[in-house]
Structures are given as C-alpha cells and as structure tokens.
BARO-933543 format. One record per residue (C-alpha): x, y, z; residue in one letter; residue number from 1. Coordinates in steps of 0.2 Angstrom, whole numbers. Last residue first. Layout:
[kolvex [X, Y, Z], 'a', NUM]
...
REM end
This chain:
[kolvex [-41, -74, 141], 'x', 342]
[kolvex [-40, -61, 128], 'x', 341]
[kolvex [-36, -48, 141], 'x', 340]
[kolvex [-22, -58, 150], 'x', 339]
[kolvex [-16, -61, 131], 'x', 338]
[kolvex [-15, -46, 128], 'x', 337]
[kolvex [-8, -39, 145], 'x', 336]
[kolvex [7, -51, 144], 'x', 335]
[kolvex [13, -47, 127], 'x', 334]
[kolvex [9, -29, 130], 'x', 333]
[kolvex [1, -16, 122], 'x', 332]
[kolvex [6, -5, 108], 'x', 331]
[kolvex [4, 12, 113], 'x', 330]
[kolvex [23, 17, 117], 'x', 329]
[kolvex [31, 4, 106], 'x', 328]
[kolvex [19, 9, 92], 'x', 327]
[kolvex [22, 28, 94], 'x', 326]
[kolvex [41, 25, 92], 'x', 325]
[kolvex [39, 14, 76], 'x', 324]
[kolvex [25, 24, 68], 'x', 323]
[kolvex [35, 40, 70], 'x', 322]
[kolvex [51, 34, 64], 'x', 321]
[kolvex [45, 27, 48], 'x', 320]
[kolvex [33, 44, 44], 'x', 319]
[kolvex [50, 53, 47], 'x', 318]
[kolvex [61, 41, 37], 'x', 317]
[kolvex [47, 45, 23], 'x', 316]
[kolvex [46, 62, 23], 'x', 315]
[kolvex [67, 63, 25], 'x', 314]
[kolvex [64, 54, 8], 'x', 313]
[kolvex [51, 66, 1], 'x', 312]
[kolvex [61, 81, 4], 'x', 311]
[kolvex [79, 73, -4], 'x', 310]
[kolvex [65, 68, -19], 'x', 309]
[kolvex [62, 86, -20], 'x', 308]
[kolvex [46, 93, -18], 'x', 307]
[kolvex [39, 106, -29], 'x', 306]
[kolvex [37, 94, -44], 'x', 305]
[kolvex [20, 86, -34], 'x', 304]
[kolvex [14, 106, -32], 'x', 303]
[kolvex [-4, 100, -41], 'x', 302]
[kolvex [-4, 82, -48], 'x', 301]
[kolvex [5, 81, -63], 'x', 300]
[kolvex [15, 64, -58], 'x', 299]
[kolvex [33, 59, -63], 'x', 298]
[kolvex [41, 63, -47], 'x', 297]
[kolvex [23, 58, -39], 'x', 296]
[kolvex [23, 42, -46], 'x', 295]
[kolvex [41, 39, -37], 'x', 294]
[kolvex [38, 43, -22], 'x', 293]
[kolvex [20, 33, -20], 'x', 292]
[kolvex [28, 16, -30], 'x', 291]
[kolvex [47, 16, -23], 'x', 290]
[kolvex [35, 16, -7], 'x', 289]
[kolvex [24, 3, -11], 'x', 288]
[kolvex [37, -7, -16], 'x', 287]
[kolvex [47, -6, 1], 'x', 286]
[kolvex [32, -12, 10], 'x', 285]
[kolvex [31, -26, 0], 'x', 284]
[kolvex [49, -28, 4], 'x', 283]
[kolvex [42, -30, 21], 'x', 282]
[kolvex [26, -42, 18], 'x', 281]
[kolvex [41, -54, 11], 'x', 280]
[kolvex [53, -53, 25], 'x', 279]
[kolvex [42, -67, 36], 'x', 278]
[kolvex [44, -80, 21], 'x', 277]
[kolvex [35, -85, 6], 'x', 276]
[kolvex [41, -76, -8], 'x', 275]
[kolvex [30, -64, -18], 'x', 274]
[kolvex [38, -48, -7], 'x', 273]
[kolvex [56, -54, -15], 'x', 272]
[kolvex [53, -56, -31], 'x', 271]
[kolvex [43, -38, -33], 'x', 270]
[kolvex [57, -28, -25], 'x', 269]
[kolvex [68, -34, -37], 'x', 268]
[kolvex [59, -37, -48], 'x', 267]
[kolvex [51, -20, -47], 'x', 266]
[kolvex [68, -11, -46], 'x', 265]
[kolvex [72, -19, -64], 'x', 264]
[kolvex [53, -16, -72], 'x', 263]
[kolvex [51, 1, -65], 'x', 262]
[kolvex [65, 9, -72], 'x', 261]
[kolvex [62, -3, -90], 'x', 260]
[kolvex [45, 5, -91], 'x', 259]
[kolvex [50, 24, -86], 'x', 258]
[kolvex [64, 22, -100], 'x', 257]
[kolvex [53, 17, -112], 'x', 256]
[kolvex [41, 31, -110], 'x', 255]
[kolvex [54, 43, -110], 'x', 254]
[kolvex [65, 54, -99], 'x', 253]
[kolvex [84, 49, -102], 'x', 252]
[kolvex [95, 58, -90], 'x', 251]
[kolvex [79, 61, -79], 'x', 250]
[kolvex [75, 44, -79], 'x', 249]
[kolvex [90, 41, -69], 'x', 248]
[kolvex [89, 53, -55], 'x', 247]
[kolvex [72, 47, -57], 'x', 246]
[kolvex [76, 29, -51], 'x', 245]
[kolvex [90, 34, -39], 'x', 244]
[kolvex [76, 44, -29], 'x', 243]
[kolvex [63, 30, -30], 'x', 242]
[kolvex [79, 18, -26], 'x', 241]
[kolvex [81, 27, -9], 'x', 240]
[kolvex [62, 28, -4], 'x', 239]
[kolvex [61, 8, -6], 'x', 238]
[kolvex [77, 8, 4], 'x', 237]
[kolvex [67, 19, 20], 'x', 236]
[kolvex [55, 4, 19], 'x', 235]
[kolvex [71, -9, 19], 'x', 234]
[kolvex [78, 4, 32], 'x', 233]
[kolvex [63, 3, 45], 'x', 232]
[kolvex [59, -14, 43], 'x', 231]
[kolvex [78, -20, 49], 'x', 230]
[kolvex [74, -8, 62], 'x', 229]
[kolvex [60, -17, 70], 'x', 228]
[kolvex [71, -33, 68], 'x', 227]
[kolvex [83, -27, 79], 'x', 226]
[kolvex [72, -20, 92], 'x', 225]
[kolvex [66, -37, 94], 'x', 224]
[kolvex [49, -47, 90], 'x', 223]
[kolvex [37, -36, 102], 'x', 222]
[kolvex [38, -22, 91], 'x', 221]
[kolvex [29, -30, 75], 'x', 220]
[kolvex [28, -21, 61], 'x', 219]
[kolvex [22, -26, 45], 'x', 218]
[kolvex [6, -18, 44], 'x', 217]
[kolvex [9, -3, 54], 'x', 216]
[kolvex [24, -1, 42], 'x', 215]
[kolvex [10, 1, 28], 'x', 214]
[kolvex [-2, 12, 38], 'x', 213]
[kolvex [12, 22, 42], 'x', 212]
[kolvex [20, 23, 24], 'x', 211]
[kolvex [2, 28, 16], 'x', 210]
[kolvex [2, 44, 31], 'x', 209]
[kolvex [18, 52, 25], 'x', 208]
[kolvex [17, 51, 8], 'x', 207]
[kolvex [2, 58, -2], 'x', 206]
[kolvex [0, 71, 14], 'x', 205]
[kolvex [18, 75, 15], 'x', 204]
[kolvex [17, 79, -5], 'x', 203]
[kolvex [0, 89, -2], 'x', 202]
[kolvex [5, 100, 12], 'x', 201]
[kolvex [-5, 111, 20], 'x', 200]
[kolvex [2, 107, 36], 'x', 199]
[kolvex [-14, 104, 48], 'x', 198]
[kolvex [-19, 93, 37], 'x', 197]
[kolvex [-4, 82, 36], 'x', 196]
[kolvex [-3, 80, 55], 'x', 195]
[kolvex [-22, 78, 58], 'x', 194]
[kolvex [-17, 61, 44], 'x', 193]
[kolvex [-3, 56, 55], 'x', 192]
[kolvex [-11, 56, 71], 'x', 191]
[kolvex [-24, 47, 62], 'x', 190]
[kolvex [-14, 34, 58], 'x', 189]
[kolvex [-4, 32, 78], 'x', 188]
[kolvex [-22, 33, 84], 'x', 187]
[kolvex [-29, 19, 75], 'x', 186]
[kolvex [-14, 10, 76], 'x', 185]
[kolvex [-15, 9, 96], 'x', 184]
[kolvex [-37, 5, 93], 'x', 183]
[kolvex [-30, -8, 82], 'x', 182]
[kolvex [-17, -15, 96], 'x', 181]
[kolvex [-31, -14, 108], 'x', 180]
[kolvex [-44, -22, 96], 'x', 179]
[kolvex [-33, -37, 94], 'x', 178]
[kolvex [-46, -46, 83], 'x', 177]
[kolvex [-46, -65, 87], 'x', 176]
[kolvex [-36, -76, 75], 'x', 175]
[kolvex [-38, -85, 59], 'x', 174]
[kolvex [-20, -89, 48], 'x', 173]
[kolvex [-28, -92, 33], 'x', 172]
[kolvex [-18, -110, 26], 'x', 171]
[kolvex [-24, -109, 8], 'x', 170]
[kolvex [-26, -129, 2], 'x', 169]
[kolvex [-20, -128, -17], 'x', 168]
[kolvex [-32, -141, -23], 'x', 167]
[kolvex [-19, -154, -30], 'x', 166]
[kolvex [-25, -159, -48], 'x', 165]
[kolvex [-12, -147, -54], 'x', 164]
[kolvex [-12, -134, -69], 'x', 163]
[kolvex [5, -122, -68], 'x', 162]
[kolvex [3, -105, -65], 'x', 161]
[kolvex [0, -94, -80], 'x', 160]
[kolvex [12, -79, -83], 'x', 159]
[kolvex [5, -70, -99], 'x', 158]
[kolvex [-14, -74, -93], 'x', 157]
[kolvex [-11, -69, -76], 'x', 156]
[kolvex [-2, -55, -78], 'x', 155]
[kolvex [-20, -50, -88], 'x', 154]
[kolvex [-30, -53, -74], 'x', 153]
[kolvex [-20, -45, -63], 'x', 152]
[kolvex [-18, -28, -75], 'x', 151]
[kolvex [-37, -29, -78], 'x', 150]
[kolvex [-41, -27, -59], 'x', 149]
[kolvex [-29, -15, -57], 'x', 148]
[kolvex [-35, -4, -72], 'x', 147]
[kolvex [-53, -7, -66], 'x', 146]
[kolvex [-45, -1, -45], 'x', 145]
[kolvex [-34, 14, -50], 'x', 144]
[kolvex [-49, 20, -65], 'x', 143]
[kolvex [-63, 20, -50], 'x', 142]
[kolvex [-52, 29, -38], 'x', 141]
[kolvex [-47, 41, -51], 'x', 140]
[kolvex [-65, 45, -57], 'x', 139]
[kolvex [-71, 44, -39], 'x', 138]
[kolvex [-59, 58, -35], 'x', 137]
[kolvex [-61, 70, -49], 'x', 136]
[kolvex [-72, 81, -39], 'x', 135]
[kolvex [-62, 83, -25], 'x', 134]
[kolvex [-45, 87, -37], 'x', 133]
[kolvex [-48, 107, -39], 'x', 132]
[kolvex [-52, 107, -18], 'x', 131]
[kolvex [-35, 101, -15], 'x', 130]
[kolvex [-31, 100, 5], 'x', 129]
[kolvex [-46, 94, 8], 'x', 128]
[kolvex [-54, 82, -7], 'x', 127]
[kolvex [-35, 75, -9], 'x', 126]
[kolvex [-33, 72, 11], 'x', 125]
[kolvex [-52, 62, 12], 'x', 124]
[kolvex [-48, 52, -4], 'x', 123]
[kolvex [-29, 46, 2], 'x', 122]
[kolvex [-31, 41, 17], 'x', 121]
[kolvex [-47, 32, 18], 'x', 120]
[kolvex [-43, 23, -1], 'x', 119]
[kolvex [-27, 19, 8], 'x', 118]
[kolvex [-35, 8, 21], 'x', 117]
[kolvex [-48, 2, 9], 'x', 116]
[kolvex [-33, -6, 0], 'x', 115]
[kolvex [-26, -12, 16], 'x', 114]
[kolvex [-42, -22, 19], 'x', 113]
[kolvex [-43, -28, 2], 'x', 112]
[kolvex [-28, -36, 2], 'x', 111]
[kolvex [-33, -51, 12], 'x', 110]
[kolvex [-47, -49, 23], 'x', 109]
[kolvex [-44, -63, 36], 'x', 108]
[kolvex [-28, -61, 47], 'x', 107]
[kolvex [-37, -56, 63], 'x', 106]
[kolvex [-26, -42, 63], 'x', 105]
[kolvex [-31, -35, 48], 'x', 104]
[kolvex [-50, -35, 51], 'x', 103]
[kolvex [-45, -25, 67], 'x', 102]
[kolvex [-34, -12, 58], 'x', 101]
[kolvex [-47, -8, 45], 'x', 100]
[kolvex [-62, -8, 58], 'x', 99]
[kolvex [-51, 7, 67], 'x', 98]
[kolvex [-46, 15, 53], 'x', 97]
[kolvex [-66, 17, 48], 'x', 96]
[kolvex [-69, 22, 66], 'x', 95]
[kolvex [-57, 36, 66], 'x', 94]
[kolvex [-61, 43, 49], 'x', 93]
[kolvex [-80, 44, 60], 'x', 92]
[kolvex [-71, 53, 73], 'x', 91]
[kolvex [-58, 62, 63], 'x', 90]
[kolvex [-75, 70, 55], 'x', 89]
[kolvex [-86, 71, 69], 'x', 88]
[kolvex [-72, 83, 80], 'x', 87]
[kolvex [-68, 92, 63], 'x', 86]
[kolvex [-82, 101, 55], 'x', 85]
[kolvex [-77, 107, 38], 'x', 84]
[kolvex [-73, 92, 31], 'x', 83]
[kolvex [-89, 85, 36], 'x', 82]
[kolvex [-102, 86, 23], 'x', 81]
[kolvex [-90, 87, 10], 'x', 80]
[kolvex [-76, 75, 17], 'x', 79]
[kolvex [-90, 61, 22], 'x', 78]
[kolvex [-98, 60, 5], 'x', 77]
[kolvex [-80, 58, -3], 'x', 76]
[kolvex [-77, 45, 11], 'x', 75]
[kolvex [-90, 34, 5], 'x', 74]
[kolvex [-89, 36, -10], 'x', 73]
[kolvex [-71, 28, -9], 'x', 72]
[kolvex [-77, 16, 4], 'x', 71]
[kolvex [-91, 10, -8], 'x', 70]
[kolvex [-77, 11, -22], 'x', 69]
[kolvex [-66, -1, -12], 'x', 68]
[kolvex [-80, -13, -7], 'x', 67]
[kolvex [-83, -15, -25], 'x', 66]
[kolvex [-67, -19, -34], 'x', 65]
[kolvex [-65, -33, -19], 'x', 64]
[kolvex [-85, -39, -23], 'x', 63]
[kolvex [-77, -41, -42], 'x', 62]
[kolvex [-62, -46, -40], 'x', 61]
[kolvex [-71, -59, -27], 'x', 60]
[kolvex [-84, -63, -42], 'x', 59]
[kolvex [-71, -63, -56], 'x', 58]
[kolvex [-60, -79, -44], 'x', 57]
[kolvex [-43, -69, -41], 'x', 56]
[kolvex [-31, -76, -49], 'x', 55]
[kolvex [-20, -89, -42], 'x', 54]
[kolvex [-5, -88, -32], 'x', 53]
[kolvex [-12, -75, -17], 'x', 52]
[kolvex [-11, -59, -11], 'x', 51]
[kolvex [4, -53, -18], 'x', 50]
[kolvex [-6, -51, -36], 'x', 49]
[kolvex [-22, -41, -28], 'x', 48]
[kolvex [-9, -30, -19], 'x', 47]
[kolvex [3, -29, -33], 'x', 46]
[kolvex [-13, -23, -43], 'x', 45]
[kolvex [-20, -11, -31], 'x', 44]
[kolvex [-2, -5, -34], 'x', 43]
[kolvex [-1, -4, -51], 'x', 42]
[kolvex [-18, 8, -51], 'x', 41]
[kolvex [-12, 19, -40], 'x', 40]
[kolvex [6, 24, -45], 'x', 39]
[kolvex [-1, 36, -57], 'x', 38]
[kolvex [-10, 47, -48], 'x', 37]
[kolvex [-16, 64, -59], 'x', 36]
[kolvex [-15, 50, -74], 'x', 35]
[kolvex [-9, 59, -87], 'x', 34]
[kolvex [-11, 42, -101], 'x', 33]
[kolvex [6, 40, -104], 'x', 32]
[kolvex [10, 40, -86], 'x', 31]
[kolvex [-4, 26, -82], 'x', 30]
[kolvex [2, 16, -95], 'x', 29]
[kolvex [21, 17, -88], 'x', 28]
[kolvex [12, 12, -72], 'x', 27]
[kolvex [3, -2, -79], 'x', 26]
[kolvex [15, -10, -90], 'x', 25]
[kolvex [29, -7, -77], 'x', 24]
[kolvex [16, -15, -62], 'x', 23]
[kolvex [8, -30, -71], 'x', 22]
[kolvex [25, -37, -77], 'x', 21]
[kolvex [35, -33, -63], 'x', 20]
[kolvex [20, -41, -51], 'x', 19]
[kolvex [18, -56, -63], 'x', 18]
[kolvex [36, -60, -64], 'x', 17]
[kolvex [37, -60, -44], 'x', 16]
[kolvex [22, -72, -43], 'x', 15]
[kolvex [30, -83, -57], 'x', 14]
[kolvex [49, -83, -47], 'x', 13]
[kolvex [38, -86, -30], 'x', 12]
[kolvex [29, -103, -37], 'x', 11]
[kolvex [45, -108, -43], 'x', 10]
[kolvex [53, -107, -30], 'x', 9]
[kolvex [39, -115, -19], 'x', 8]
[kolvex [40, -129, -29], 'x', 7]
[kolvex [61, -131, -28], 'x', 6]
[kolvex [57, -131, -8], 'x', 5]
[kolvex [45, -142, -9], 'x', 4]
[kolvex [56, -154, -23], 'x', 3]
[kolvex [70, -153, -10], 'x', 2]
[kolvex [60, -158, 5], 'x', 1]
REM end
C-alpha cells in the first residue's frame, strides 16, 4: 500500500514538472514571439500533458493535432458563411457543442474533446467580433496546436518517466452518453457565447465562455452544494493569482520575469491537476484560467489592455456563477437519468 501510494507520487510530481516545464517555456516563448494569443499554445500542451503519464504515441498526436485544425477550419468556413445569418448559425454552433459535451460524458475522448470545445468558442468569437483577426485565425490555431504538440514532446524528453516492463493498464472509465445533461450544457455554452456577442466585447468573449465550458467539465451538481462551491472559488483562485501575477510582473516586466511567474503558479496549479484524485480536473480548471486572464494582460490582441484584471475577475466569478445556477436548473435528475437510461 505504501510503495502504491509512494508510486503514484512520484508519477504526479514528474507530471506536475512536465506541465510547469512545457507551459513557462512555452508561454514565455509565445510572448516573445507576439503571439496575438499567447496562452494558447501552453494550454493545448497542459491538456495533452494532463491527459495521460506517457506521451502521446506520434500517430494520436498527430490524428489529435488534426481533428483540431478540421474543427478550426471548420468553424472559420461556418462564421463567413453564416456569421451574418443567426438562427443557422447558433444552430449548427449548437450541434458541434452538443457532440463535444456527449463525447465527454462518455468519458472516452480525452483532451481532444475539450480542445475542440475551445477551438469552437474561440474561432467563431475572434472571426466576429474582430474582423482584423478572421484571417489570421487558422495561423494561430495552427501555431497553438504544433507548438503544443512540440512542448509535450519535448517535456517529455527533459522529464522521462521511468521504463517498466509493467504495461501501464489505462482504466477508461466507459459510460453511456448522457445526452440530456449534454443537450443542459449545450444551452447553458451557447447561452454564453449569444451573450458575448451580443455585447461587443472581445475580453468577456475571450473569458467568459472558456470558463463555462471548463466548469461544465468539472462540475457536478448532484454531489452537494458544498462541493459545487468548493469548484467555484478554486476557479475564481485561478483568476486571483492571474491578477497577482501581473501585478507582479508589472514591477519587473521582462522575459524572465514572465518565465519564472508562470513557472511558481504553474506548479502549483500544475502539481496538483496531475494528481490522481477527484480535485485534480478542478485545479485544472484553475490553470486554464491563470492561463486565459493572464495571456491577455500580456497579450496584443485588440482592446486586451482596456480591461482591467479587477474587470476580468468579476468576468470570471460571473461566467462561474452562471454555469453553476443554470446547471442545477437544467441538469436533469438523478432519478430521471437513470429511469431514462433504463
């Protein structure tokens, strides 16, 4: 029991060291280099790095890599021809949430399944709401997925994991789709999404909807109202220590400083999303949104200095709030699932 739980360790302090790692290196990367979004390439990384132990075999990367940019292109051809037309535009948005939500809650899909969650957020809102960035879309959705790709790969090489002759047996936790609780999400996201568009604002667009479909993720109502909570302020943290982060940035702003920001609050964040408990999905959470406020403090996207991070954070305990009242209104049942699945 003791050498089990020693292992397992182990296996999260390697897995929180290749997340730091890979995320400072790439985010301060991505800063130097003027990415418009500089956050997303590190956390298409976390994502591919939180997902599992071991790399991902270069075929999935590379099918993973793939999907995403289909979907990216995707939704770049749907926003100019229908970004003008409404009712068959959030219809057909609707339907990719929907098949986003049900692949998650069959627990099969991995990261890829969230990532293609935010590439359906974030391309349609850029290409509408900032018509100087809808060309250069593709480009930054193809450089966010290669440089996350690299970064995994190459956390990977500086952090090995140990060779064992034991096949590490993957326990995929296979359900049924809950298709009325991913038909709930799927209104409660594109709530959020008509939301953002109708206000014209590119900072709550690049926030508010990311952190629903995140919490949507980890949330579960039907555990307690405590818990439930408990998810809102470790998310609502994430947005705390982005604003502590660039208050302290700003007294030094450099490269280097930006590099060894992220590194602390990413192991700390980091480590405890690569343990395996039930918290861990919820300090993931947290990351990607240290990640979202805190690349847009330091990025040159279009009005991204407007906001201040006090702005940002009440977006973010807003977007939480949301999600959690409109899933215990639309979620269904307990009872009536499992009636229904029977």
């Amino acid at each position: 029991m003791f050498a089990e739980r020693s292992a397992a360790v182990e296996e999260q302090k390697r897995k929180g060291l290749r997340v730091a790692f890979a995320v400072s290196i790439g985010f301060t990367l991505a800063v130097y280099a003027g990415a418009i979004v500089p956050f997303l390439g590190p956390l298409f990384a976390a994502q591919f790095l939180l997902g599992s132990s071991r790399p991902m075999p270069l075929g999935k990367t590379v099918g993973a890599a793939m999907v995403i940019l289909i979907a990216g292109m995707a939704m770049m051809v749907l926003t100019n021809v229908l970004g003008d037309r409404p009712a068959p535009f959030l219809l057909i948005l609707g339907l990719t949430y929907f098949a986003c939500f049900a692949a998650q809650s069959t627990g099969k899909g991995g990261p890829a399944v969230f990532l293609v969650l935010v590439v359906s957020i974030i391309v349609p809102l850029l290409g509408i709401l900032n018509k100087e960035l809808a060309n250069s879309i593709l480009s930054i959705l193809v450089a966010g997925v290669l440089s996350g790709a690299v970064l995994m790969w190459l956390a990977h090489a500086v952090f090995p994991e140990p060779f064992s002759q034991e096949v590490e047996a993957v326990a995929i936790d296979e359900r049924p789709p809950a298709l009325l609780r991913a038909l709930a999400n799927t209104v409660i996201l594109l709530g959020s999404v008509v939301i953002c568009l109708t206000s014209d604002n590119l900072t709550a667009a690049a926030v508010i909807p990311i952190t629903v479909a995140s919490l949507l993720g980890q949330l579960d109502v039907a555990a307690s109202g405590r818990a439930a909570m408990g998810l809102v302020l470790v998310n609502l943290f994430g947005g705390v220590l982005a604003s502590v982060a660039y208050a302290a940035l700003s007294l030094r702003p450099n490269l280097l400083s930006i590099f060894l920001i992220v590194l602390v609050v990413v192991l700390l964040l980091g480590g405890r999303a690569a343990a395996r408990s039930k918290d861990a999905p919820v300090f993931a959470g947290a990351l990607t949104t240290f990640l979202i406020l805190f690349g847009l403090g330091v990025s040159p996207l279009p009005g991204s200095a407007a906001e201040s991070f006090a702005t940002r954070i009440v977006y973010v305990a807003a977007a939480l709030i949301y999600a959690l009242l409109l899933a215990a209104i639309l979620w269904p049942r307990a009872a009536e699932t499992k009636r229904i699945s029977v």
